[in-house]
Each structure stands twice: as structure tokens, then as C-alpha cells.
C-alpha positions as MATLAB code, in Angstrom:
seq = 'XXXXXXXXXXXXXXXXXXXXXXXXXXXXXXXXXXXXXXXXXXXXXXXXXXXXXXXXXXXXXXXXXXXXXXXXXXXXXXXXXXXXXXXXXXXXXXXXXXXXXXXXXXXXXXXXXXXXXXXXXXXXXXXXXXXXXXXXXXXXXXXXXXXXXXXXXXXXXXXXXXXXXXXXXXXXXXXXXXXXXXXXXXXXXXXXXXXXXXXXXXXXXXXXXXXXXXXXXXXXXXXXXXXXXXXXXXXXXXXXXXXXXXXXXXXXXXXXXXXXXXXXXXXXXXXXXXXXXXXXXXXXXXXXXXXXXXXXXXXXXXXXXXXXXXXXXXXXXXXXXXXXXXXXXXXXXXXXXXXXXXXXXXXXXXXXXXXXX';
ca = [
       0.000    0.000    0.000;
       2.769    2.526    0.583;
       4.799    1.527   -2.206;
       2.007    1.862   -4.425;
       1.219    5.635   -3.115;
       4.729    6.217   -3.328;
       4.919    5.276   -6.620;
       1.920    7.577   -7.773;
       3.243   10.941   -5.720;
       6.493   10.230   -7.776;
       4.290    9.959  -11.227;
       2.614   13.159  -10.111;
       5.875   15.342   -9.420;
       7.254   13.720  -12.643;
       4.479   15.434  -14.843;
       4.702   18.385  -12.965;
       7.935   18.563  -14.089;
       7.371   17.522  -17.440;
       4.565   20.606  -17.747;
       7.293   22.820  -15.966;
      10.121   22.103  -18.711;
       7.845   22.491  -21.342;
       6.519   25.913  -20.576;
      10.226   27.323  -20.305;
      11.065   25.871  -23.854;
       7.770   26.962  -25.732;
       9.034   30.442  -24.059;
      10.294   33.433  -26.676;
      12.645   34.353  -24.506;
      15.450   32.130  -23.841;
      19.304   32.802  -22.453;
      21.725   32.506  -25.723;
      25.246   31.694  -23.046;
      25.807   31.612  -19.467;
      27.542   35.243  -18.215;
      25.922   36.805  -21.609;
      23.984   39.599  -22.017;
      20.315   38.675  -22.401;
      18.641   39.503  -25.784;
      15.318   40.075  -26.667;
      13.589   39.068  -29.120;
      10.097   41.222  -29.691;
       7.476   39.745  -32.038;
       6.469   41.651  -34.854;
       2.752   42.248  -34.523;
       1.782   45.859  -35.330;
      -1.481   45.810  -34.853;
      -1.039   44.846  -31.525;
       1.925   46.903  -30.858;
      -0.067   49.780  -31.987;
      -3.280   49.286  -29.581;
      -0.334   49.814  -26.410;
       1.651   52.637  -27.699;
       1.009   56.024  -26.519;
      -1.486   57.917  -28.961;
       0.331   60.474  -30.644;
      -1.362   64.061  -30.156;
      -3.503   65.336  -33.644;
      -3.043   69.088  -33.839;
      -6.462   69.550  -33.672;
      -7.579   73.071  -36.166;
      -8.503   76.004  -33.762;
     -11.274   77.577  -34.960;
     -11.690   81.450  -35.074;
     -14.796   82.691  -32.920;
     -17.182   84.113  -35.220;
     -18.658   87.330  -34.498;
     -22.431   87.621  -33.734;
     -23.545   90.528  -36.265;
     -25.375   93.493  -34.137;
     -28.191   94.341  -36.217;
     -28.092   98.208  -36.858;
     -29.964  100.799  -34.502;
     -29.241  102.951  -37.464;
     -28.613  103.679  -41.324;
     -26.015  105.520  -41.377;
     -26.201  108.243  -43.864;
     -23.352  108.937  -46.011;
     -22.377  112.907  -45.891;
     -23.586  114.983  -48.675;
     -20.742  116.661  -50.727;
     -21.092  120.348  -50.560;
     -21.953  121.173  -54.408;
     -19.697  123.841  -56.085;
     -21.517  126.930  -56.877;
     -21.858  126.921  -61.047;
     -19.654  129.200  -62.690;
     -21.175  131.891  -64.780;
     -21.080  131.219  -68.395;
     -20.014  132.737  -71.587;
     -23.013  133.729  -73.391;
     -21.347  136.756  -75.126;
     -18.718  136.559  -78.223;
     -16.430  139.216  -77.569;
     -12.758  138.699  -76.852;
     -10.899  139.373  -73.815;
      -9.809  143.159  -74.559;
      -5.673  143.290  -74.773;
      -4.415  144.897  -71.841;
      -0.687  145.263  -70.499;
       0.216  143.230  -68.235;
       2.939  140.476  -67.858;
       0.314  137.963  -66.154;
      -3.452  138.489  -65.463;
      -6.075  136.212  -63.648;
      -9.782  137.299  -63.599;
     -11.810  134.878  -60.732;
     -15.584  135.016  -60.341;
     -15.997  134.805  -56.321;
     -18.931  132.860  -56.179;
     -17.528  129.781  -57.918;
     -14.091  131.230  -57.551;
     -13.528  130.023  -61.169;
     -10.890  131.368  -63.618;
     -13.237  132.796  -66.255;
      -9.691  134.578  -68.182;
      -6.094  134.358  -67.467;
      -2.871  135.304  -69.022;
       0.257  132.909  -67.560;
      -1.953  133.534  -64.407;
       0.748  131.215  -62.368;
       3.670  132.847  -63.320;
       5.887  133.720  -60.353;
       6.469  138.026  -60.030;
       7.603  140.273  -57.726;
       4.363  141.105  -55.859;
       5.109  144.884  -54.090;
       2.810  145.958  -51.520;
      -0.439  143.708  -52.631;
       1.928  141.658  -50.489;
       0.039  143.355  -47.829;
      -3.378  141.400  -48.633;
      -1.622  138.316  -46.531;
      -0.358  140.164  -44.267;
      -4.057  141.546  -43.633;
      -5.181  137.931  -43.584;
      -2.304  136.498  -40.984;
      -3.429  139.647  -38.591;
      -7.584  138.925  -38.806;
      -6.672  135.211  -37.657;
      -4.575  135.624  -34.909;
      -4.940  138.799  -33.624;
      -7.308  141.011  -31.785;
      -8.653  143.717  -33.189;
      -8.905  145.748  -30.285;
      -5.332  145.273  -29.090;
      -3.532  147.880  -27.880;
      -0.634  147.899  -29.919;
       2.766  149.497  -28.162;
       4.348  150.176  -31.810;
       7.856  148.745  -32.614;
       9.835  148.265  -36.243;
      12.837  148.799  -37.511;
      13.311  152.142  -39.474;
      16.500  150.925  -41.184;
      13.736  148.799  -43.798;
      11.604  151.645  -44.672;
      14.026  153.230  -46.943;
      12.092  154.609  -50.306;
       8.288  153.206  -48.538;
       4.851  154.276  -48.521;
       4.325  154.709  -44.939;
       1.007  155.131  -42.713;
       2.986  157.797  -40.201;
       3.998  155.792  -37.232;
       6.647  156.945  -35.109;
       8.523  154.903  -32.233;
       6.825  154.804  -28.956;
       2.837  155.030  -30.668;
       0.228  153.520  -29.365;
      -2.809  152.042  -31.791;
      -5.168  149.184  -32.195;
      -4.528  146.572  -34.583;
      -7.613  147.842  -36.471;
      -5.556  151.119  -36.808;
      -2.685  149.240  -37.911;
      -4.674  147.205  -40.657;
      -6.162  150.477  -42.329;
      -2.612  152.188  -42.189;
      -1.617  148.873  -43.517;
      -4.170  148.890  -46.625;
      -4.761  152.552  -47.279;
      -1.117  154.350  -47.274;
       0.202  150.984  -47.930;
       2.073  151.764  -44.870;
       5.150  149.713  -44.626;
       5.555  150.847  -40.823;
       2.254  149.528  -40.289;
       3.201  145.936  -41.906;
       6.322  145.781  -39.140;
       4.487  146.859  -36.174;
       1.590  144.648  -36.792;
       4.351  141.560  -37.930;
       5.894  142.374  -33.846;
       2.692  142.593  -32.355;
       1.012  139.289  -33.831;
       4.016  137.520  -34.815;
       6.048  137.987  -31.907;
       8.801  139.245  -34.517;
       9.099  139.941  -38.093;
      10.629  136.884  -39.007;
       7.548  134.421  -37.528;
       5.538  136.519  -38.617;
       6.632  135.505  -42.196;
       6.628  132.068  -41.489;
       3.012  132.484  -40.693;
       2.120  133.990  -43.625;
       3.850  131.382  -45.424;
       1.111  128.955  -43.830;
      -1.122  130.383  -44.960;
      -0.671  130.691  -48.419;
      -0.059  126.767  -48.015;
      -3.053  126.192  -45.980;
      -5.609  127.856  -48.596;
      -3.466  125.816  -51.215;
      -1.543  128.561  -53.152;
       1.462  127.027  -54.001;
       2.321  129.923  -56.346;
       3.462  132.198  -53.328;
       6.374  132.705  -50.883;
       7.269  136.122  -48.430;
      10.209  136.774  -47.107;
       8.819  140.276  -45.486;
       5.433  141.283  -44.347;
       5.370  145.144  -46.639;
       6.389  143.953  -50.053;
       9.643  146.143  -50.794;
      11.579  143.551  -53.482;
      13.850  140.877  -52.327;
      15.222  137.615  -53.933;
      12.673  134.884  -52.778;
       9.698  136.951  -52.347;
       7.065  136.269  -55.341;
       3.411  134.975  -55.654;
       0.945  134.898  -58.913;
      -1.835  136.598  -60.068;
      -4.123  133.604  -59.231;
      -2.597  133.130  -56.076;
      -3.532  136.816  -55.136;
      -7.109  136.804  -56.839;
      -7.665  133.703  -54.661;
      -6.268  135.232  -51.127;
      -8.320  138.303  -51.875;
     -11.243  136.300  -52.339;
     -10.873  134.484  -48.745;
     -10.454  137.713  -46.999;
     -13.683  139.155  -49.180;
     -15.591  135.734  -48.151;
     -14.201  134.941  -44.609;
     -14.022  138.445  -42.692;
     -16.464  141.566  -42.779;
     -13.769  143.465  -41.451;
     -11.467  142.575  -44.782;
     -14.335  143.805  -47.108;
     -14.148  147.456  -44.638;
     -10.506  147.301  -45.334;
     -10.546  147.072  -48.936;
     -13.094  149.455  -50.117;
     -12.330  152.284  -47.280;
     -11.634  155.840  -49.287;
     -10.316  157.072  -45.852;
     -10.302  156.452  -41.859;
      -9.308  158.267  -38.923;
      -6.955  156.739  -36.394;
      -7.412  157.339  -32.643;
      -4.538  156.249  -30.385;
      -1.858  158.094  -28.775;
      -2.203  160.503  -31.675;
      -5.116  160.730  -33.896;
      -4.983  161.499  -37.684;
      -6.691  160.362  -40.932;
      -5.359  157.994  -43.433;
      -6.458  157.722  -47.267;
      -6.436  154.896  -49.759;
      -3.841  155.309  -53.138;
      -5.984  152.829  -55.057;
      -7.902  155.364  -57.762;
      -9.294  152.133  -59.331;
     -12.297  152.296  -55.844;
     -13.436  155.895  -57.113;
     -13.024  155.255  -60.668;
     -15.262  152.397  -61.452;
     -19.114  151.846  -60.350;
     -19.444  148.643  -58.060;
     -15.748  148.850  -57.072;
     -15.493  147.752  -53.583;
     -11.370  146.597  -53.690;
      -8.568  145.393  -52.979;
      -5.218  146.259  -53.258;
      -2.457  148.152  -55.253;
       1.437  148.391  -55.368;
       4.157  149.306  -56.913;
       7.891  148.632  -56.991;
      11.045  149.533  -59.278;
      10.736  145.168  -59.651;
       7.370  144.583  -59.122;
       6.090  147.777  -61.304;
       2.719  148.478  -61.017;
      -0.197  145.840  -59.780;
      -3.057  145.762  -58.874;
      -5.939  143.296  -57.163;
      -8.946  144.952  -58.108;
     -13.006  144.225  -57.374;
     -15.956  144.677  -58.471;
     -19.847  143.873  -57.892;
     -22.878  144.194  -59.855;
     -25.832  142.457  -59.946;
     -25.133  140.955  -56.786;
     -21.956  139.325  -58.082;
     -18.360  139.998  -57.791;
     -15.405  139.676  -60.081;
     -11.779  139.746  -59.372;
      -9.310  141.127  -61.589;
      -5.595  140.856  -60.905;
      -2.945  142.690  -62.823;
       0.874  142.066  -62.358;
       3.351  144.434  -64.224;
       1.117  146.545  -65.662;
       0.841  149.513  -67.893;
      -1.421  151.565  -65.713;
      -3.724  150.123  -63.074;
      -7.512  152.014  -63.706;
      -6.782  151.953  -67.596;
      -6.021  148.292  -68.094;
      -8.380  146.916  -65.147;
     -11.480  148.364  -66.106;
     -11.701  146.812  -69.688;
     -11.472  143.523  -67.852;
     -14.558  144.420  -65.958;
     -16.345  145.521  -68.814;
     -15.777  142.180  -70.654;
     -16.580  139.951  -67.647;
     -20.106  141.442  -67.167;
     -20.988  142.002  -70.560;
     -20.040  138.332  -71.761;
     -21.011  136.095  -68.927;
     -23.932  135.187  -67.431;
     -24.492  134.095  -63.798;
     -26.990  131.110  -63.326;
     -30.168  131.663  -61.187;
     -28.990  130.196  -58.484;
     -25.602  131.372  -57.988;
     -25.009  132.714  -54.905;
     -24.506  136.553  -54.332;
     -21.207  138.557  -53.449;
     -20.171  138.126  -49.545;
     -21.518  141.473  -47.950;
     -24.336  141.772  -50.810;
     -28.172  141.768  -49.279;
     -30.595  140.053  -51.244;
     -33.183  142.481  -53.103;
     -36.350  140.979  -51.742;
     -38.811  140.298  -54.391;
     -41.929  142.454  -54.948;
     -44.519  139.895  -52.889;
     -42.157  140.458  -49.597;
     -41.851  144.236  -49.625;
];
């Protein structure tokens, strides 16, 4: 009985060790040589290597937030261009009349068109219609009721038209603008280039902008009076056009250029007169400006209104400055023709019809 149950517990560990041997051999992984390195052998199987690898990270498209749309409270309304006044029109068939003058620019003021020019960009000595800038600088940055504590150097004034200042005066700058544009006083030109400028030379520089800012390009001062010097020139156009923005921007410009005479109160009180004939020898003249120089010779910037509607008429280096301005005038409103509704000459009151009287 023991032998026999002996002999089966041997049987049993025999086929355990039968099972054991045969799971190490059926292994993939076996050792090559005793004291070797052990090398393993992986089986190829991608699909199953695949399922236990780390998933690689897709770069996944970012997508750009889309703005809601906000429904409009409003239509906006697109701004209405400001029309441009028509030009008058050429209805007669007369020629310009031939007048001296190296360059000539006639401008209608309502349209501000060029209705005749002759080289009307052609760069001249200006003389004192300089002064028509300098008139514009001093209405935009000064005050007409400043007391002005008069200061210029009388070294410049050699051979000048002069309003009568002497050292140590005292006026307003309205004083100063009709000695400025009625003598043609170059004294006035300096005090008032101190007194708004701060000096002479800003003061230049100033006037410089502005010429630039109401896009004459025609036009550069090196002094505030006129008197010739290399670098100081403008255009009949350019002057036609500055003329007209003084007519059309300041009430006090259109007092300045038509005045026959004014009397000055300050620390002495006297009356000044105007030199330009053309404003007594013309109906409907109502300005602007005249000068002379040995370089400049004689110009003029001349205006006139009728019918409601002005015309100006700039001569540069001219023969004489009534004689060869007022055939221009005659032309202009004989031979053109303002539409209905162009609009009337700054300063000019509307004749109210018969019905409204």
C-alpha cells in the first residue's frame, strides 16, 4: 500500500515537471550563453503593438470665434458733398480786350472760377499787394482791439509808402490794418508783424502757412510790406484767390478794402487815405489792393460787384492800373452770365422780391 502511493506521488511530481520544462522551452525568450547579455527578441505584430503605444497628439484646427452681427440701430447716412456753386457762363462773343500786363487772372468769387487768365501762375515780384496776406495772418490771430505798443525797424523803410507811425505810438490793430491797406504803410506791416508775430521773421513764417493752408502754391514772403527781395514772389491767381478768402471769410477785410479814408485814434489821432484810384473810378468797385515797386512795377488786385456778383481782376506788371483793369470788368459782365442760383457777393443783401416788400 505505501509503495504503491509512493509510486503515484512520484508519477505526479514527474508530470509536474514535465509541464514545468515544457513551458520554459515553448518560451520566446530564452538565455543565448551563461555570463551573456540577455537579448530580446520582440514579435512583430503591429497591430497589436499599436493598440499599447502612446497615442500620438492630432493638432487639432482652432477655430476662429465668429462674431455675432449686431443688427443696426441705425442707417447711417453717407455725408452729402457740398456742391460747387456753377460758374457763370459765356453767353457773349467778344474777346478778352488786350491789356498790359505780364500775367493776369480774372476769378468770379462765387464759384471762384478762372473765367480769363494770361500765364496767371507765373511767379512776379508782388510789391505791396503783399500786404493782402499780411491783412489775412493779422484777422486770424490777432485782436482787433489790441492795444498795440508800436515797434519796427526804421533801417527797412528806406524809399516806402508809410502810414505815419513813429517809435513809442500807441494804436489798435484795427488802426494798424487800415494804415496797412490805405497808405500801404510799410511801418504799419512791421508793427503789426511784432505785435502778432512775436517778430518779423515768424511773422513771415506764418504767412507762409497760410498761403499753403488755402493751397496757393504759387506764393512765398520773405517780409510782411512787399519792398523787393530775392525769394519773395506769388501769382496773379494766387492773389485773386487770397483776396477772395479775406472778401468771403471776414467783414472786417471787405471794410478794409473798399475804405476811401479812416481816422486813427490812439496816442495821436490822424486820418489815413487809400492810393488805389481804381475804388473811385469804377461803379461797383469795392477793392482790394495796389502796389508798386522799381521790380514789381505796377499791380493791382482789383473788385468789383454788380448784380449781386463779384469779379476779381488781378494785374501784375502793368501799364497803368484804372486803364487796363477796367476793360477787364467791362468784358466779364458784358459776356457772362451768372446762373439763377448762384449765390450773391459776400456782404451783398438780397433784393427781396416784390410779394415780400
Amino acid at each position: 500500500m505505501r509503495r504503491v502511493f509512493f509510486l503515484g506521488i512520484m508519477a505526479l511530481v514527474a508530470g509536474m515537471m514535465f509541464a514545468v520544462a515544457t513551458l520554459i522551452l515553448s518560451h520566446p525568450v530564452r538565455s543565448n550563453a551563461v555570463g551573456r547579455a540577455t537579448v530580446v527578441t520582440v514579435a512583430s505584430d503591429a497591430p497589436v503593438a499599436a493598440a499599447f503605444l502612446a497615442p500620438v497628439a492630432t493638432a487639432t484646427p482652432t477655430l476662429e470665434p465668429t462674431a455675432t452681427p449686431v443688427p443696426p440701430t441705425d442707417t447711417p447716412i453717407p455725408p452729402t458733398a457740398t456742391p460747387t456753386p456753377a460758374a457763370p457762363t459765356k453767353t457773349g462773343s467778344a474777346p478778352p480786350p488786350n491789356v498790359q500786363a505780364l500775367s493776369i487772372a480774372v476769378i468770379d468769387e462765387g464759384s471762384g472760377a478762372l473765367l480769363y487768365g494770361r500765364d496767371p501762375h507765373r511767379h512776379l515780384a508782388p510789391a505791396s499787394v503783399t500786404k493782402i496776406y499780411t491783412a489775412l495772418v493779422a484777422l486770424k490771430y490777432g485782436d482787433l482791439n489790441q492795444q498795440i505798443h508800436v515797434q519796427f525797424d526804421q533801417s527797412q523803410l528806406y524809399d516806402s509808402t508809410l502810414m505815419g507811425l513813429k517809435e513809442g505810438d500807441t494804436f489798435t490793430l484795427e488802426d494798424l490794418l487800415y494804415g496797412l491797406m490805405l497808405p500801404s504803410g510799410n511801418d504799419a506791416a512791421l508793427a503789426i508783424a511784432n505785435a502778432v508775430g512775436g517778430n518779423e521773421g515768424h511773422f513771415v513764417e506764418m504767412m507762409n502757412a497760410e498761403a499753403e493752408d488755402l493751397g496757393l502754391h504759387d506764393s512765398h514772403f520773405v517780409n510782411p510790406h512787399g519792398l523787393d527781395a530775392p525769394g519773395h514772389y506769388t501769382s496773379a491767381y494766387d492773389l485773386a484767390m487770397a483776396a477772395r478768402y479775406g472778401m468771403t471769410h471776414y467783414a472786417e477785410f471787405r471794410k478794409l478794402a473798399s475804405a476811401v479814408s479812416h481816422d486813427v485814434h490812439g496816442s495821436r489821432s490822424f486820418t489815413v487815405h487809400n492810393l488805389n484810384r481804381f475804388l473811385w473810378s469804377y461803379p461797383g468797385a469795392d477793392g482790394v489792393k495796389i502796389g508798386y515797386t522799381d521790380n514789381a512795377g505796377k499791380t493791382i488786385v482789383a473788385s468789383a460787384t454788380r448784380d449781386g456778383h463779384r469779379v476779381y481782376v488781378v494785374l501784375m506788371h502793368c501799364g497803368d492800373i484804372v486803364n487796363d483793369s477796367v476793360p477787364l470788368f467791362n468784358w466779364v459782365f458784358a459776356n457772362f452770365t451768372w446762373p439763377a442760383n448762384a449765390p450773391l457777393a459776400a456782404g451783398v443783401t438780397p433784393t427781396p422780391a416784390p410779394g415780400d416788400r
